[in-house]
C-alpha positions as CSV (number, residue, x, y, z in Angstrom):
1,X,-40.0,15.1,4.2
2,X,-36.9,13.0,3.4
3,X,-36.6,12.4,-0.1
4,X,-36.1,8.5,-1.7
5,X,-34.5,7.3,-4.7
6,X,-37.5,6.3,-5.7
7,X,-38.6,9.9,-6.0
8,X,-35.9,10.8,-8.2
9,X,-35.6,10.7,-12.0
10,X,-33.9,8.2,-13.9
11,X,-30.6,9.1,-14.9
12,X,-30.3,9.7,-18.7
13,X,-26.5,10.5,-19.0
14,X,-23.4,8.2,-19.6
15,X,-21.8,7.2,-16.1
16,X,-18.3,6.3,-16.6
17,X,-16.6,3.1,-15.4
18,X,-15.4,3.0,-11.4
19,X,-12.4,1.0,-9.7
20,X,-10.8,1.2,-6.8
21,X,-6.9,0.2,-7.6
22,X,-4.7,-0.2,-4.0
23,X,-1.1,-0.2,-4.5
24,X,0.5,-2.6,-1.5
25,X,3.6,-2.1,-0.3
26,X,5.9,-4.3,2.0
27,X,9.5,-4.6,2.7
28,X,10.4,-8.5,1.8
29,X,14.0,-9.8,1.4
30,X,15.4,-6.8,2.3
31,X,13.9,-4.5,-0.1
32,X,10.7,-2.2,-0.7
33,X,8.0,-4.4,-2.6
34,X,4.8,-4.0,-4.4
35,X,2.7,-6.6,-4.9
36,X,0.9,-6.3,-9.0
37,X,-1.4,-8.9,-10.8
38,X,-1.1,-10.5,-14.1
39,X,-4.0,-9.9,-16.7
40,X,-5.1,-12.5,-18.5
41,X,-3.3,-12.8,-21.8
42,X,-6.6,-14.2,-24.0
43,X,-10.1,-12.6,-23.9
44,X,-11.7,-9.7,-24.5
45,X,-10.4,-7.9,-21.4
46,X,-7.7,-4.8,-22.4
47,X,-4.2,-4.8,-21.9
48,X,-3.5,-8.9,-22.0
49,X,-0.7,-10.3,-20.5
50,X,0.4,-7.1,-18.6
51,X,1.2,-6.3,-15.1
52,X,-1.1,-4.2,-13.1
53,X,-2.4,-2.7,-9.7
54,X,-4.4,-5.2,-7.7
55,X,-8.2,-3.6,-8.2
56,X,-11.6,-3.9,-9.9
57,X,-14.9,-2.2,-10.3
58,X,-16.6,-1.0,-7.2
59,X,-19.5,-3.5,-6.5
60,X,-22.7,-1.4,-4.9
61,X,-24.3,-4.1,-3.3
62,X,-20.9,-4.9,-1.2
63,X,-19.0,-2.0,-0.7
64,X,-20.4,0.7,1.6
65,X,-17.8,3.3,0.2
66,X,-14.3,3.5,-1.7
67,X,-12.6,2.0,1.6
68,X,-14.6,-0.3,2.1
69,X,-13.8,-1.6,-1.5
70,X,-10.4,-0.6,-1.1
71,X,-10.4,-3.4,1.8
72,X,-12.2,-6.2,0.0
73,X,-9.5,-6.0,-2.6
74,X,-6.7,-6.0,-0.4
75,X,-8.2,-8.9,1.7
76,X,-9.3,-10.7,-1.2
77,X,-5.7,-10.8,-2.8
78,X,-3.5,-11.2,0.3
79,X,-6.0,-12.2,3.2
80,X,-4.7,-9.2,5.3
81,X,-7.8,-7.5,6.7
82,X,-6.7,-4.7,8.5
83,X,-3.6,-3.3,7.2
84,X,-2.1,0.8,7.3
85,X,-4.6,1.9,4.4
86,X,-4.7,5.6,3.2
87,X,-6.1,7.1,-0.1
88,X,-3.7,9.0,-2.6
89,X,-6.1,10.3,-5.2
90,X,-8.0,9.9,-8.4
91,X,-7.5,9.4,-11.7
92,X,-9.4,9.6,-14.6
93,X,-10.2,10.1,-18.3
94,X,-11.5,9.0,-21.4
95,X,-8.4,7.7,-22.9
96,X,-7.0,5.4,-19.7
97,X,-9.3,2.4,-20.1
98,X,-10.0,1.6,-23.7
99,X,-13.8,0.1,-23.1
100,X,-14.8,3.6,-22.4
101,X,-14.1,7.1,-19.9
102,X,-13.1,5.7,-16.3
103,X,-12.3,6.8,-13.1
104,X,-10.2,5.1,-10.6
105,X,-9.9,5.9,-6.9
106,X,-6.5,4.6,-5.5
107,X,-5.2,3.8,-1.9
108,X,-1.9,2.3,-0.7
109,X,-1.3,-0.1,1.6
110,X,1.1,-1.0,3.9
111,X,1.4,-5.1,5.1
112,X,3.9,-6.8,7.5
113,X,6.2,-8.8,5.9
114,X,4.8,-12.3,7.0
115,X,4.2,-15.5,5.2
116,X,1.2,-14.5,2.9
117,X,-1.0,-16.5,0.7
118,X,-1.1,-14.2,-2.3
119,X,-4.7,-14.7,-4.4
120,X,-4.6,-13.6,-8.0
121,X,-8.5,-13.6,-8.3
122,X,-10.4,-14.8,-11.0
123,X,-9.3,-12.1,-13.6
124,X,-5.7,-12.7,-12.7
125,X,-3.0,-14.7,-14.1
126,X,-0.6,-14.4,-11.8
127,X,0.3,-12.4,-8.6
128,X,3.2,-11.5,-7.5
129,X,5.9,-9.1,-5.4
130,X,7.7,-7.0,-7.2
131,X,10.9,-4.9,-6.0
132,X,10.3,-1.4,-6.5
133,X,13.3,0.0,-7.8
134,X,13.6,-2.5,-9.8
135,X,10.3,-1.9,-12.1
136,X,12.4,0.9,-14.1
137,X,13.7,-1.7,-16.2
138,X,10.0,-3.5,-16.9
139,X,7.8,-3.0,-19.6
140,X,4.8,-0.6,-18.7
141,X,1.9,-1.7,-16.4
142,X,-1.7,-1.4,-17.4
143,X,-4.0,1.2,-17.7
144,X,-1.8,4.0,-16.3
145,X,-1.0,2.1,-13.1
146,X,3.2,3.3,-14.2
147,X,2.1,6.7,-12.7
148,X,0.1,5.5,-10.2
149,X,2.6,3.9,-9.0
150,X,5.3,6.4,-9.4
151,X,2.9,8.4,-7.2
152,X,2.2,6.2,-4.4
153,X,6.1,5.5,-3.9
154,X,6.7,9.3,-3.9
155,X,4.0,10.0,-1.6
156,X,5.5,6.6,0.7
157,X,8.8,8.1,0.7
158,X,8.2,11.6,1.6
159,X,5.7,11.4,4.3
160,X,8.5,8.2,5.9
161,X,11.1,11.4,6.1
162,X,8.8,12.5,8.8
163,X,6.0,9.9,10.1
164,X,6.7,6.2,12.2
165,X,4.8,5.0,8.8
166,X,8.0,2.0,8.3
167,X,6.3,0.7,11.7
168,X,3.2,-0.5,10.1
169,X,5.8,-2.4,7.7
170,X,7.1,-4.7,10.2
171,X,5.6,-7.5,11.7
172,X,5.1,-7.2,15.9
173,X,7.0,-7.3,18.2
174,X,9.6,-5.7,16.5
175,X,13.1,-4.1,17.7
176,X,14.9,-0.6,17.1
177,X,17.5,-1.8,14.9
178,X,14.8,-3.6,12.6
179,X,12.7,-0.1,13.0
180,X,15.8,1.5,11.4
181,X,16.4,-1.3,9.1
182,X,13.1,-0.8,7.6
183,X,13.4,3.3,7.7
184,X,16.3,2.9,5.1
185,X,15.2,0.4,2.9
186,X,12.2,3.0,2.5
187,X,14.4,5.5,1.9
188,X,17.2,3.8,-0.2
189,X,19.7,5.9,2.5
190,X,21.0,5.2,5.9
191,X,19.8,7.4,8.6
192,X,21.6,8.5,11.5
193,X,21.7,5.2,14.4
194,X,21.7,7.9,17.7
195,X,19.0,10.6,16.3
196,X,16.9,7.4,15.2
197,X,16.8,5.5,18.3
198,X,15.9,9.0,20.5
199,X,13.4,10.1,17.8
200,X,11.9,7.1,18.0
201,X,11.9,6.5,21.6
202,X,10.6,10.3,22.3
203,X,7.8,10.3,20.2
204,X,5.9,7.5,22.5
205,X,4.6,5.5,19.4
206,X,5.9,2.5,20.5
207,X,4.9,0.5,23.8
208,X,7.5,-2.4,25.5
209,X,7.0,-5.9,24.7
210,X,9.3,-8.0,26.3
211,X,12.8,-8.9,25.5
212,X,13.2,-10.5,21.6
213,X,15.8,-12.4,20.1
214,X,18.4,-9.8,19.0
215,X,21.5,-9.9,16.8
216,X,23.9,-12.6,17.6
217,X,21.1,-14.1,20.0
218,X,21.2,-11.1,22.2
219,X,18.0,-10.3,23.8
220,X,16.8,-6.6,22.9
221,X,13.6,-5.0,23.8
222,X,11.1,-5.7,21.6
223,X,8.2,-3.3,20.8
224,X,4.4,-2.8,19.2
225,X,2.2,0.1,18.1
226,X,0.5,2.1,21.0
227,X,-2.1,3.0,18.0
228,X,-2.2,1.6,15.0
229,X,-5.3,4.1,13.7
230,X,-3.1,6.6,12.2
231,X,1.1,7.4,12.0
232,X,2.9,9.8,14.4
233,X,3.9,12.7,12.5
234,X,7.5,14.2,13.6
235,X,8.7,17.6,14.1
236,X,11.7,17.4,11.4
237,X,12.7,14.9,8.7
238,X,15.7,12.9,9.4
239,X,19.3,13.4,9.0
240,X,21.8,11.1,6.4
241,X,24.2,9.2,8.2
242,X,27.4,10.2,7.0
């Protein structure tokens, strides 16, 4: 006989808190970006006035699991609904959240660079993109959303030395030399122009769309995501341009 929540006892111990935090990246004016919310700086809510991962409490009447979640967030603070979206761990403990023992569950994101309308929620000041390299010189973020994020840029970087993840960064159709573009701003290195462009084209990621509006207003081919489920994993990592 299947078994019912009804049929079970109550639970009698202490459940701690649970979030769902989603580190978004994007490449916008040239350079790698995360996009962080501003806690309010009055109230009874911890760590006013700071900067932190866009996230909340998982709500069990809405979200069917931690993706699920994962995806309200994101779509509720940039109106993307179906960006790259992987997970890239857990975190928890009692001393991270000072209203009691939490766990988060975090996932990054990755979003075209396109004219969004950034949302900073009701528990937000502000919302904003922030240039990664750049957030060495800012005062902590929340919680311990420093290391998070420390994380989610070294997991970004290492699996772009060998996956067509900078695709899911650019907005389609896109060309070869923005493919690149986008593969070294990643990186924060240049990357070898010949190797690129017969890795890339060898793979068979990327499908023809029609000639686009190149450098100096020369047409180049344009191209899209064959499959946008999952990245293309390659069989070595790429070589520095000298």
């Amino acid at each position: 006989m299947a078994s019912s929540a009804a049929s079970h006892p109550p639970i009698d111990f202490v459940r701690p808190y649970t979030t769902v935090d989603v580190v978004i990246f994007s490449v916008v004016d040239g350079a790698l970006k995360v996009l962080l919310v501003q806690r309010p700086a009055s109230g009874s809510e911890p760590f006013p006035g700071l900067w932190a991962l866009p996230g909340g409490f998982v709500d069990v009447a809405q979200d069917s699991d931690l993706q699920a979640c994962a995806n309200r967030k994101l779509r509720e603070k940039t109106n993307v609904a179906s960006p790259y979206l992987e997970q890239l761990g857990s975190w928890g403990g009692r001393s991270r959240d000072p209203r009691g023992w939490s766990a988060t569950h975090v996932y990054f994101a990755l979003i075209a660079a396109l004219p969004l309308t950034l949302a900073k929620g009701a528990n937000a000041a502000d919302v904003a993109w922030f240039e990664v390299d750049a957030l060495g010189d800012e005062p902590e973020l929340a919680f311990d959303h420093s290391e998070i994020l420390r994380a989610a840029v070294e997991r970004l970087r290492g699996k772009v030395e060998y996956t067509s993840l900078p695709a899911f960064l650019l907005p389609e159709p896109f060309t070869l030399p923005q493919l690149q573009q986008v593969y070294e701003t990643v990186l924060g290195r240049p990357v070898d122009k010949s190797g690129f462009r017969t890795r890339m084209l060898a793979a068979q990621f990327l499908r023809e769309a029609g000639h686009v509006e190149g450098p100096s207003n020369r047409p180049a081919m344009g191209y899209r995501l064959a499959d946008r489920s999952a990245p293309v994993i390659f069989p070595r990592t790429f070589s520095p341009r000298g």
